[in-house]
PDB file with one MODEL, atoms N, CA, C and O in Angstrom:
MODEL        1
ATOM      1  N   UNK A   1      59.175  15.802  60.606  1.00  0.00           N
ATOM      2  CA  UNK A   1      58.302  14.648  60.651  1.00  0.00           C
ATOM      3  C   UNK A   1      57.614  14.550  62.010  1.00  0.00           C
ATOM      4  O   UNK A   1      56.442  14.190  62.114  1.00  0.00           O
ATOM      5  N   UNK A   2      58.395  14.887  63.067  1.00  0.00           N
ATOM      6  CA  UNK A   2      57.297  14.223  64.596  1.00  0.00           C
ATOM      7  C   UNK A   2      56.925  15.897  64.549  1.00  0.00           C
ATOM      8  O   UNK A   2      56.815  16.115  65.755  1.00  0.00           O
ATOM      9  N   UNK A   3      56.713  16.975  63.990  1.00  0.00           N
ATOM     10  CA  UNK A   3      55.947  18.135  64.024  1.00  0.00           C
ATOM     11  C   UNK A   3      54.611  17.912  63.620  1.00  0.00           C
ATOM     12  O   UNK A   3      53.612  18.604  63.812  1.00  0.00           O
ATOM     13  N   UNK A   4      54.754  16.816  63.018  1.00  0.00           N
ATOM     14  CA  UNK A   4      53.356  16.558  61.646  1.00  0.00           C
ATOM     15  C   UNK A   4      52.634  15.727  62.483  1.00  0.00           C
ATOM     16  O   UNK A   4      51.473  15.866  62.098  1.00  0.00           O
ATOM     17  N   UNK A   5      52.644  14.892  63.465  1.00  0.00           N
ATOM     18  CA  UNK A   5      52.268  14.056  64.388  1.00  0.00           C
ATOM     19  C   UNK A   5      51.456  14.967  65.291  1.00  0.00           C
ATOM     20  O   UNK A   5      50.261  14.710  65.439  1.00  0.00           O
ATOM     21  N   UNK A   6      52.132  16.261  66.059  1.00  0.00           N
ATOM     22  CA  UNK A   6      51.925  17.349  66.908  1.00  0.00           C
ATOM     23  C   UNK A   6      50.985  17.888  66.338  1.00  0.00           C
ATOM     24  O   UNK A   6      50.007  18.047  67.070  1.00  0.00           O
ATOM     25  N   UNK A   7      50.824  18.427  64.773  1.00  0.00           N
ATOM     26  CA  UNK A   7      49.729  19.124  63.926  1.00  0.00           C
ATOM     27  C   UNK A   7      48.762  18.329  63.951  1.00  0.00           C
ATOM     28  O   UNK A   7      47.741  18.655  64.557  1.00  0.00           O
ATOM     29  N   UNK A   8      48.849  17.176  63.340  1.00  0.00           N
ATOM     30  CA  UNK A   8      47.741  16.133  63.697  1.00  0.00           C
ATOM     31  C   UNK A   8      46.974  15.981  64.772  1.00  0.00           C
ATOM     32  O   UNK A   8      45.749  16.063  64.683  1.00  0.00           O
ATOM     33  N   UNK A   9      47.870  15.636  66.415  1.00  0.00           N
ATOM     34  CA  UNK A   9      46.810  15.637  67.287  1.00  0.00           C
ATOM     35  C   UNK A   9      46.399  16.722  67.468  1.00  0.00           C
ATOM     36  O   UNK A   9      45.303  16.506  67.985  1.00  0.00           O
ATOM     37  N   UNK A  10      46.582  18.271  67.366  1.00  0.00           N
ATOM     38  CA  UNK A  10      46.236  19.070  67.942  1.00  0.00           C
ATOM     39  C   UNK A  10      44.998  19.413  67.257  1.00  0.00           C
ATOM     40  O   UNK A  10      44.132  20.119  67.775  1.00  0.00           O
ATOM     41  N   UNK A  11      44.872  18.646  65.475  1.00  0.00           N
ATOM     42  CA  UNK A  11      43.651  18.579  64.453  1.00  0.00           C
ATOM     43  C   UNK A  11      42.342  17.938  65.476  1.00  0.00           C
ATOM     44  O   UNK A  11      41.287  18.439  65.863  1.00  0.00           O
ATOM     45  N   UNK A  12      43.009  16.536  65.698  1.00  0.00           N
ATOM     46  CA  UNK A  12      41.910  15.629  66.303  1.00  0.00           C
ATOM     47  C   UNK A  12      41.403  16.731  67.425  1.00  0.00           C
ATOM     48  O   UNK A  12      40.293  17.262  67.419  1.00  0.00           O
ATOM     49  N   UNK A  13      42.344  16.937  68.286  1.00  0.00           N
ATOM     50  CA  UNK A  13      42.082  18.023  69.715  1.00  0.00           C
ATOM     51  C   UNK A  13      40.742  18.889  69.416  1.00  0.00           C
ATOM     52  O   UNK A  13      39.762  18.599  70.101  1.00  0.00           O
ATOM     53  N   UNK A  14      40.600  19.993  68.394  1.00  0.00           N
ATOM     54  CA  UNK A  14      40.014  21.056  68.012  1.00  0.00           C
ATOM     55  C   UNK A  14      38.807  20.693  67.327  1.00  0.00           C
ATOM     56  O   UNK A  14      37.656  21.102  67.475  1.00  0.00           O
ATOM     57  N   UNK A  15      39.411  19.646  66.368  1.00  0.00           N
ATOM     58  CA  UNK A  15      37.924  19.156  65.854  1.00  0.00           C
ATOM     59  C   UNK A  15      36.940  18.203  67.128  1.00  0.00           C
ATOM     60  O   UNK A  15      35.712  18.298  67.144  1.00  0.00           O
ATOM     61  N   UNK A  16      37.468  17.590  67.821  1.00  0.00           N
ATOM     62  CA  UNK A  16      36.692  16.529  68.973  1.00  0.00           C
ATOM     63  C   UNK A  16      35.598  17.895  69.678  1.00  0.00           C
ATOM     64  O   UNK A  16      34.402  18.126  69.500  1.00  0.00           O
ATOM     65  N   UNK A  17      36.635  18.589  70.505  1.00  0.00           N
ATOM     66  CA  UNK A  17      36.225  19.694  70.951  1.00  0.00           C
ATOM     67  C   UNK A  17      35.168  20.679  70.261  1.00  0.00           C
ATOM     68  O   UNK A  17      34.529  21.435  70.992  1.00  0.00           O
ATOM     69  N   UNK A  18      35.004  20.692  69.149  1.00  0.00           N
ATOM     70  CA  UNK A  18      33.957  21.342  67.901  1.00  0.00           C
ATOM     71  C   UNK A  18      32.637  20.414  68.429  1.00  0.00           C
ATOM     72  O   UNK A  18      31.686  20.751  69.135  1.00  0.00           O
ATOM     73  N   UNK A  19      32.971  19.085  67.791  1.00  0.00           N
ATOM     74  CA  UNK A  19      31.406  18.402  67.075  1.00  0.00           C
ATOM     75  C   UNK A  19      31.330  18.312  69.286  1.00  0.00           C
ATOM     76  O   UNK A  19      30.376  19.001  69.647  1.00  0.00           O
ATOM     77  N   UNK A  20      31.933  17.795  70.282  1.00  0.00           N
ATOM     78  CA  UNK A  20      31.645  18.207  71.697  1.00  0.00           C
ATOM     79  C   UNK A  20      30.424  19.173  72.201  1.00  0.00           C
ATOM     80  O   UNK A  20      29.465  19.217  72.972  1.00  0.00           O
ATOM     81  N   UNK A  21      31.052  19.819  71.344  1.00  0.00           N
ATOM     82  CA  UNK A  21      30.569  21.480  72.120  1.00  0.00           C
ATOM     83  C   UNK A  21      29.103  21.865  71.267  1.00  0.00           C
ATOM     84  O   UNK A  21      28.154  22.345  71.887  1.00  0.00           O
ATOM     85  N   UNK A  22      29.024  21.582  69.683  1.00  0.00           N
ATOM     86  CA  UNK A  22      27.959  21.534  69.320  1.00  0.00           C
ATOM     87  C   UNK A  22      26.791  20.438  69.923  1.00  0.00           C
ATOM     88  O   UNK A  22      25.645  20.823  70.159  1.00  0.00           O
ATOM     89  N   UNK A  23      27.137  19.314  70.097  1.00  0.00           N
ATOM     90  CA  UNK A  23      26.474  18.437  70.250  1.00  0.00           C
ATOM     91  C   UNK A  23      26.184  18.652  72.103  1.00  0.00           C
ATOM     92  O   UNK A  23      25.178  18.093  72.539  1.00  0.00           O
ATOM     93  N   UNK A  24      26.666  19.084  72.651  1.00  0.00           N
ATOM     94  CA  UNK A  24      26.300  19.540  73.827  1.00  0.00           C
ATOM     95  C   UNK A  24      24.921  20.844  74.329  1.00  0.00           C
ATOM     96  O   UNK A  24      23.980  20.893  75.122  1.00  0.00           O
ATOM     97  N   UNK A  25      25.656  21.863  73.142  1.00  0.00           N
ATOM     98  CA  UNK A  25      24.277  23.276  72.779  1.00  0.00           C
ATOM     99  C   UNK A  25      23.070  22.333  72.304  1.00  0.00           C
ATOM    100  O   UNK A  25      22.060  22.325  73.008  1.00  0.00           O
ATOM    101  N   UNK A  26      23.113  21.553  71.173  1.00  0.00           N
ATOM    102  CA  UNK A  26      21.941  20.924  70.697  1.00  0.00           C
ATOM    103  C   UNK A  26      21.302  20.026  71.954  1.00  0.00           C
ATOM    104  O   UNK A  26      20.160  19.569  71.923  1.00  0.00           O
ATOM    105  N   UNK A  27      22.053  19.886  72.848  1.00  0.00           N
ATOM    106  CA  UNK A  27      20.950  18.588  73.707  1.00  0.00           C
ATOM    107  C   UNK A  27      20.540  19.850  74.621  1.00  0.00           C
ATOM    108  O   UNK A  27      19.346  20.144  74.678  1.00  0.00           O
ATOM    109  N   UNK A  28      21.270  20.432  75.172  1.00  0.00           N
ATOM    110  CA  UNK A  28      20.593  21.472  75.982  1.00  0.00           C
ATOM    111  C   UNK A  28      19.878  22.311  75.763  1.00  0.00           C
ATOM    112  O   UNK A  28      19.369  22.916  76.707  1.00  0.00           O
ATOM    113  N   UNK A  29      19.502  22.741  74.096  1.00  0.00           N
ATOM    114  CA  UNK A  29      18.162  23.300  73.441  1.00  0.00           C
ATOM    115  C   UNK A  29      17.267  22.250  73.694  1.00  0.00           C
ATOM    116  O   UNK A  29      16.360  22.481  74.494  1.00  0.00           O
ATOM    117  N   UNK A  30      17.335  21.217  73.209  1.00  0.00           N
ATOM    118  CA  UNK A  30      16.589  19.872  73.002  1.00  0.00           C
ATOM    119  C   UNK A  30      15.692  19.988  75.016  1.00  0.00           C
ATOM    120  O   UNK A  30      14.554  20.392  75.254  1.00  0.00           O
ATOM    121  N   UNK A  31      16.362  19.661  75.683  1.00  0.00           N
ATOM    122  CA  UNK A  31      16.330  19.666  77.349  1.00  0.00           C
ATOM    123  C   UNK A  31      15.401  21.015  77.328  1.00  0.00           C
ATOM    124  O   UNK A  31      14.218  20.692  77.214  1.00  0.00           O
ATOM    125  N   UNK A  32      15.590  22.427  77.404  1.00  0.00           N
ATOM    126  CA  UNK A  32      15.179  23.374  77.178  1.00  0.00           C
ATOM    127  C   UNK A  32      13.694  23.433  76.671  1.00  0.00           C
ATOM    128  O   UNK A  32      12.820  24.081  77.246  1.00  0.00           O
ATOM    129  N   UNK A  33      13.491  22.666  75.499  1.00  0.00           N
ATOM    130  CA  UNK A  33      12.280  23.103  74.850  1.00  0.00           C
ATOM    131  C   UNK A  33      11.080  21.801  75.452  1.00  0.00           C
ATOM    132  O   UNK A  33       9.880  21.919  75.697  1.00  0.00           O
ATOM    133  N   UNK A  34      12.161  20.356  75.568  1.00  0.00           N
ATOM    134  CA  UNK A  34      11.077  19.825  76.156  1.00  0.00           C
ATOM    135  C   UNK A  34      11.241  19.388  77.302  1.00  0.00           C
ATOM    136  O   UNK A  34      11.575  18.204  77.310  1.00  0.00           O
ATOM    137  N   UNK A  35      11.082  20.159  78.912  1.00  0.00           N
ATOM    138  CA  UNK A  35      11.661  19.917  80.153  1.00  0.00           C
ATOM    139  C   UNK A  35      11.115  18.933  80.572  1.00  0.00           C
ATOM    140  O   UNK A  35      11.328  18.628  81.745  1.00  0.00           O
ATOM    141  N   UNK A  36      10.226  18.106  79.754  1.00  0.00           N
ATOM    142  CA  UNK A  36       9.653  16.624  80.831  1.00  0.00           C
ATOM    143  C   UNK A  36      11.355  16.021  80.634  1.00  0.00           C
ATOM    144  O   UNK A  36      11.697  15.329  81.592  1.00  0.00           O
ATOM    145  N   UNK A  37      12.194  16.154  79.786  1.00  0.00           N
ATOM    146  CA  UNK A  37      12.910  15.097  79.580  1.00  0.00           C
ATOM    147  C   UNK A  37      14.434  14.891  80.770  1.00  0.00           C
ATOM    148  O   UNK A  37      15.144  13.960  81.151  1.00  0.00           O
ATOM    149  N   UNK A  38      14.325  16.513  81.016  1.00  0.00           N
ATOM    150  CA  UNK A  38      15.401  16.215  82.455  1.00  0.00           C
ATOM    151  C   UNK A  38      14.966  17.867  83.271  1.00  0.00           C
ATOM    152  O   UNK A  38      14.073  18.648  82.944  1.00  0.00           O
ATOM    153  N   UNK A  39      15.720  17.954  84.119  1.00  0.00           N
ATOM    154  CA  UNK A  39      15.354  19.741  84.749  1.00  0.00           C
ATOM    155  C   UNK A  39      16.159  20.565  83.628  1.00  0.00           C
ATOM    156  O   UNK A  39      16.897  20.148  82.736  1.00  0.00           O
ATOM    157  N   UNK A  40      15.783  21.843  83.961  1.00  0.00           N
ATOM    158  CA  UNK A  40      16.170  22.543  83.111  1.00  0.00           C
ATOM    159  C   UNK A  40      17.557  23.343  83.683  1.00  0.00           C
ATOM    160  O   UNK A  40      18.288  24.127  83.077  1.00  0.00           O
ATOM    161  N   UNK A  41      17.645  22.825  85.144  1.00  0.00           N
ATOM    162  CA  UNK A  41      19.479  23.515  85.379  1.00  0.00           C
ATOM    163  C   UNK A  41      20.396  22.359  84.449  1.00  0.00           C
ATOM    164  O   UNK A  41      21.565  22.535  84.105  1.00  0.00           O
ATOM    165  N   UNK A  42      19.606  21.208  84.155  1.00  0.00           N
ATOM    166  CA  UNK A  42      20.939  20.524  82.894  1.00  0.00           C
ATOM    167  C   UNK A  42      20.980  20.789  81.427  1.00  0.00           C
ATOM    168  O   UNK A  42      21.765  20.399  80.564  1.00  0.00           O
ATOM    169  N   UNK A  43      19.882  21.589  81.372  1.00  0.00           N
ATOM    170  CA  UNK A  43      20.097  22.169  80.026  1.00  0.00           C
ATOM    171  C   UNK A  43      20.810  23.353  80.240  1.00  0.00           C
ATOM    172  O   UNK A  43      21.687  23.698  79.448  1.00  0.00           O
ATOM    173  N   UNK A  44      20.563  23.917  81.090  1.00  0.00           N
ATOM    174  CA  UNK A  44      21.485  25.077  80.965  1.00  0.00           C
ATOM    175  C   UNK A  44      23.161  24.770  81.170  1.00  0.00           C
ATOM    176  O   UNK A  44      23.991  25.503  80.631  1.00  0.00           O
ATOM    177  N   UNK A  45      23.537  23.647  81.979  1.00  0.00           N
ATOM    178  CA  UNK A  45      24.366  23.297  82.049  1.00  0.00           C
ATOM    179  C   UNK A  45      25.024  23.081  81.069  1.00  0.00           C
ATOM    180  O   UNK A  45      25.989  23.789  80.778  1.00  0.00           O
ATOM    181  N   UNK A  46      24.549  21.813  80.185  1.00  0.00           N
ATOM    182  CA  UNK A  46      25.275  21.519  78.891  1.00  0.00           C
ATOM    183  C   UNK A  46      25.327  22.966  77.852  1.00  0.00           C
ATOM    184  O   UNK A  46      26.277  23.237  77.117  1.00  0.00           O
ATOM    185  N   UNK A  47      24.040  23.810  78.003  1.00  0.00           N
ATOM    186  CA  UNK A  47      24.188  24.434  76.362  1.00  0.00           C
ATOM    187  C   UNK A  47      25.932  25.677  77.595  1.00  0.00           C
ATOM    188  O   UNK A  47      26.950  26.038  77.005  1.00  0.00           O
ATOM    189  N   UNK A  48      25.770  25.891  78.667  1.00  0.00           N
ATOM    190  CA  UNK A  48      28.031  26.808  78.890  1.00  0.00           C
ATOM    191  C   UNK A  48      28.648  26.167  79.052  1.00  0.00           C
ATOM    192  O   UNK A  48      29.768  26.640  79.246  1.00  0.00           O
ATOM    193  N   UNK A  49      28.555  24.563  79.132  1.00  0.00           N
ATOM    194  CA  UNK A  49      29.686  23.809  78.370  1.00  0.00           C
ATOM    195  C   UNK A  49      30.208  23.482  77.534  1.00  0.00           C
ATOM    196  O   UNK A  49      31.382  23.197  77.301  1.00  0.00           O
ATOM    197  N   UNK A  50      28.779  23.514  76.669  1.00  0.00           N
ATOM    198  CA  UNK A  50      29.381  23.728  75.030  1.00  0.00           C
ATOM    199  C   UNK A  50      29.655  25.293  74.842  1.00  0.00           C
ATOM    200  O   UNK A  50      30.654  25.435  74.138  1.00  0.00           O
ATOM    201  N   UNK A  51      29.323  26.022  75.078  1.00  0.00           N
ATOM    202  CA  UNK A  51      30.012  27.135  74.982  1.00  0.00           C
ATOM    203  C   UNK A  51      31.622  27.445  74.953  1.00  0.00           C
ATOM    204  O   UNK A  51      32.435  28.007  74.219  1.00  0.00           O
ATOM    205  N   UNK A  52      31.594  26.841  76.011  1.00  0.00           N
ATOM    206  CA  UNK A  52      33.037  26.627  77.102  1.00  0.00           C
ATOM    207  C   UNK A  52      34.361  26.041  75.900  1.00  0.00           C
ATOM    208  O   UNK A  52      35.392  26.428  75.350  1.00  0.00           O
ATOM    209  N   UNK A  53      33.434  24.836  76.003  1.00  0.00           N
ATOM    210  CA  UNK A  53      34.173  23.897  74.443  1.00  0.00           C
ATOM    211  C   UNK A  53      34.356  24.499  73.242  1.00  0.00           C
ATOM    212  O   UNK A  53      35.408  24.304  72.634  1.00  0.00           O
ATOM    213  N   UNK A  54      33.587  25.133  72.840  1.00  0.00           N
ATOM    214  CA  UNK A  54      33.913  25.803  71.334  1.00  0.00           C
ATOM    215  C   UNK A  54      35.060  26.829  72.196  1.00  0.00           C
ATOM    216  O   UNK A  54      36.245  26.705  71.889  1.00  0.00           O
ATOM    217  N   UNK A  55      34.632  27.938  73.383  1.00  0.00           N
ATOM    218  CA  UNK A  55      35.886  28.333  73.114  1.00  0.00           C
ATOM    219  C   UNK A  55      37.283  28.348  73.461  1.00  0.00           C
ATOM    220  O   UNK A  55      38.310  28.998  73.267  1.00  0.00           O
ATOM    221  N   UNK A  56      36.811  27.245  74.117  1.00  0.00           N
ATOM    222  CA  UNK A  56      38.800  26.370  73.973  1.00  0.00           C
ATOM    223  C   UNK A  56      39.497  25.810  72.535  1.00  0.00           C
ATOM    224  O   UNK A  56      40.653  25.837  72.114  1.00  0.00           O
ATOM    225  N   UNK A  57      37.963  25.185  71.879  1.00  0.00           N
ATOM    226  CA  UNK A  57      38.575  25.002  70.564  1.00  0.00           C
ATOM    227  C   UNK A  57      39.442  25.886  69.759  1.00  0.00           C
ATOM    228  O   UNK A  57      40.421  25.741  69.028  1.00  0.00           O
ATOM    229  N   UNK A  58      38.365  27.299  70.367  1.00  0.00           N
ATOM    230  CA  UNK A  58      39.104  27.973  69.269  1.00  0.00           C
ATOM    231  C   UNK A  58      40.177  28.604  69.582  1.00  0.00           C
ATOM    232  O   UNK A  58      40.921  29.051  68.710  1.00  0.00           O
ATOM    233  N   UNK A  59      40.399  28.726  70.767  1.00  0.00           N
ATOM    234  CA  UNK A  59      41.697  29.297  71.177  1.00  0.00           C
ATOM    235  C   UNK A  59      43.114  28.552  70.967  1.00  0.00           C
ATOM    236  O   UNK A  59      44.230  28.998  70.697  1.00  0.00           O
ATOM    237  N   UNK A  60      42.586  27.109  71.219  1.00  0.00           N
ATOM    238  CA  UNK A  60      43.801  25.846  70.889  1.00  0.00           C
ATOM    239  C   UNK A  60      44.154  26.045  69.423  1.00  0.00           C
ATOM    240  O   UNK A  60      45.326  26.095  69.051  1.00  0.00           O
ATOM    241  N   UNK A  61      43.175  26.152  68.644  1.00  0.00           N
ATOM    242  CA  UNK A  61      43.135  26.506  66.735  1.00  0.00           C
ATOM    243  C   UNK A  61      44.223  27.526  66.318  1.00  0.00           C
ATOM    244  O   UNK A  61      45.135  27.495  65.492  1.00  0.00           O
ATOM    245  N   UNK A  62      43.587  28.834  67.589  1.00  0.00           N
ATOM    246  CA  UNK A  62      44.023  30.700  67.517  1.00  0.00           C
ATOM    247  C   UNK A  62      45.683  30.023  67.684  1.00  0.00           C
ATOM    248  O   UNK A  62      46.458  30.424  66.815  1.00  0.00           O
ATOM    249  N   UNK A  63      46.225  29.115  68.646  1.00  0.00           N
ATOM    250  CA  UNK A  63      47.694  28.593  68.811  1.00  0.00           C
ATOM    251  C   UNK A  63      48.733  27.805  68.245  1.00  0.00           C
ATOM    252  O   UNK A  63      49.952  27.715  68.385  1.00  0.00           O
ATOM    253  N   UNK A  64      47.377  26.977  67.190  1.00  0.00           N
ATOM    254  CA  UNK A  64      48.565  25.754  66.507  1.00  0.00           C
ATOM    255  C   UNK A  64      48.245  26.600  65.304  1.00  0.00           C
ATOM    256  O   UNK A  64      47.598  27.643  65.216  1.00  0.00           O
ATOM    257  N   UNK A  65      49.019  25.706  64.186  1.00  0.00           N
ATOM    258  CA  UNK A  65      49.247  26.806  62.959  1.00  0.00           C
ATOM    259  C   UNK A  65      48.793  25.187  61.964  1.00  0.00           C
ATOM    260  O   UNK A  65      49.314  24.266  61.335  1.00  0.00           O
ATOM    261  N   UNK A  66      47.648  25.645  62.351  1.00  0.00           N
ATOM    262  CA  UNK A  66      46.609  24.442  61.589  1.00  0.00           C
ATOM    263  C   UNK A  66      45.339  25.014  61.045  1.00  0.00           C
ATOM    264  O   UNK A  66      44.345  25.203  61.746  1.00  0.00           O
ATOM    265  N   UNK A  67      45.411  25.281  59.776  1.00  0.00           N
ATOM    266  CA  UNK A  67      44.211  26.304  59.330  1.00  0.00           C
ATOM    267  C   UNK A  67      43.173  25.393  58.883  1.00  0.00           C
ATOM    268  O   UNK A  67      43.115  24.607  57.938  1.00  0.00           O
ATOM    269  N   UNK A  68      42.178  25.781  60.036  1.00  0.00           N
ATOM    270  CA  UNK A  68      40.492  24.946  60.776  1.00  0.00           C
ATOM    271  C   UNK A  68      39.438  26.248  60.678  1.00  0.00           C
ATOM    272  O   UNK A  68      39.377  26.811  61.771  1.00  0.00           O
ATOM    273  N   UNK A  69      38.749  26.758  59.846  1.00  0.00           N
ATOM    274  CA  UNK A  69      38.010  27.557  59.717  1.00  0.00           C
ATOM    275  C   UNK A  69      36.652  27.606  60.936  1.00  0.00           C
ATOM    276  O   UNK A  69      35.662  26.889  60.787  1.00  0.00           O
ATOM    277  N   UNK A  70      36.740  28.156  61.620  1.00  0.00           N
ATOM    278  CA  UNK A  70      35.802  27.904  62.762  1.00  0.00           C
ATOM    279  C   UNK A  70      34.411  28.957  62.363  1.00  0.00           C
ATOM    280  O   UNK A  70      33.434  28.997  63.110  1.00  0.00           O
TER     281      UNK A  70
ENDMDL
END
């Protein structure tokens, strides 16, 4: 029973870290294509942080035994 608690957060963990990391690439394309809206070292910034994020996600995923199709 407190294993199922552990599976759980480590669900929330991987998935947070997912929609994170996408939603980070998308603003830094977004930044990218139209640079009036900030400089373009913060687009580049956000789109290897989301990078970064997906791949912690998936490595945290690659560790718990929680099958999350990435």
């Amino acid at each position: 029973m407190k294993y199922e608690h552990v599976f759980k957060f480590m669900k929330n963990i991987v998935w947070s870290l997912i929609l994170n990391g996408i939603f980070a690439i998308v603003l830094g394309l977004l930044i990218l294509i139209f640079p009036d809206l900030l400089p373009i070292l913060i687009g580049g910034f956000l789109i290897i942080f989301g990078i970064i994020a997906l791949a912690f996600a998936r490595r945290v995923n690659k560790y718990s035994k929680i099958d999350i199709e990435i």
